[in-house]
C-alpha positions as CSV (number, residue, x, y, z in Angstrom):
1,X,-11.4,15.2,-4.3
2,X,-11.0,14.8,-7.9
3,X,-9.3,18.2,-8.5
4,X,-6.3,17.1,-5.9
5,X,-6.1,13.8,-7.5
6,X,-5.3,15.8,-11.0
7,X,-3.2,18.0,-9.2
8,X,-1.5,15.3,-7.3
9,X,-0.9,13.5,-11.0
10,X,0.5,16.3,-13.1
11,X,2.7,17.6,-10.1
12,X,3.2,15.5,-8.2
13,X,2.5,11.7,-8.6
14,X,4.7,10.2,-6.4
15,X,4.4,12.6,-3.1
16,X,5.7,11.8,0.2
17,X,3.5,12.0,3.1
18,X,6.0,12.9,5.8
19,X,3.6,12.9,8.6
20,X,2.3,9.3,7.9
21,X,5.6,7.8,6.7
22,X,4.4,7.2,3.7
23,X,4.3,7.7,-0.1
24,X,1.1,8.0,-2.4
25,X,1.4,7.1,-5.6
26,X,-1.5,8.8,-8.1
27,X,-0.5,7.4,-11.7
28,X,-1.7,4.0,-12.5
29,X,1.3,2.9,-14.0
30,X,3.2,3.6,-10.9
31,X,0.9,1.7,-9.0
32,X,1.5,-1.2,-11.3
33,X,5.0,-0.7,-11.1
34,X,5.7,-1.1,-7.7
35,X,3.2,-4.7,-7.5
36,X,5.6,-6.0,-9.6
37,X,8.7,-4.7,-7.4
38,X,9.2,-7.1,-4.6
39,X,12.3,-5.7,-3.8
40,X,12.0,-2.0,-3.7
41,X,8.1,-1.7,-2.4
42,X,7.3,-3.4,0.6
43,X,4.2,-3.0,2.7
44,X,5.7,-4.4,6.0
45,X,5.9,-2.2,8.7
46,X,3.9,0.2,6.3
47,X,0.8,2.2,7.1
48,X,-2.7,1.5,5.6
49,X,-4.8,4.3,4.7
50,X,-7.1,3.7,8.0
51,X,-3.9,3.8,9.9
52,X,-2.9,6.8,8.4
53,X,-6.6,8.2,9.3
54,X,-7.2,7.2,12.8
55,X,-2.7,6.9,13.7
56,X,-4.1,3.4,15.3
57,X,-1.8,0.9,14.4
58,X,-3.5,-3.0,14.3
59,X,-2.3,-5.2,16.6
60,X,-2.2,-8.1,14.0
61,X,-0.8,-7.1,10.2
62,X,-3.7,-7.5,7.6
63,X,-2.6,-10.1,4.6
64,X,-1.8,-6.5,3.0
65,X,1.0,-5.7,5.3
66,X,3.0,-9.4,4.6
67,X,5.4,-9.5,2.2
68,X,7.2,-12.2,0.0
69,X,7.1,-15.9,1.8
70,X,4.7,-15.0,4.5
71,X,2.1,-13.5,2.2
72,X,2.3,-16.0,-0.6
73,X,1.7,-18.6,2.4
74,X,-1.1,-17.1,3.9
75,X,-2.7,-16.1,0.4
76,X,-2.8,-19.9,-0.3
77,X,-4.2,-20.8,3.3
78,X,-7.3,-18.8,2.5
79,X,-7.8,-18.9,-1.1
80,X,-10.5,-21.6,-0.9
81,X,-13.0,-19.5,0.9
82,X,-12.8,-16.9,-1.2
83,X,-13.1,-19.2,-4.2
């Protein structure tokens, strides 16, 4: 895959996957970018890649699909076992 990934980078590095409702990001710095924006990149309601894959949404959201409050909650509720 590495040839798409350079592809994807010089042309197009933040690419809209209309079929999955989605964007991929392929430049680091993007990706850093948008942990640090809250309020413009949210991951509720979003797709994870095995979602994307299979177009089986999970019944329960994974800690990756909270945002703000709810996910800073939870994060601290099960930081001790993997501590």
């Amino acid at each position: 895959p590495f040839p798409f990934y350079r592809r994807l980078r010089d042309e197009a590095p933040v690419h809209r996957l209309a079929g999955y409702d989605a964007w991929a990001l392929s430049r680091f710095e993007d990706v850093w970018r948008a942990t640090e924006d809250a309020e413009t990149f949210v991951t509720a309601g979003g797709t994870t890649a095995a979602q994307a894959v299979s177009r089986v949404e999970s019944p329960v959201p994974s800690i990756n699909q909270i945002d703000g409050d709810a996910h800073t909650r939870l994060r601290k509720a099960i930081r001790g076992v993997f501590s």
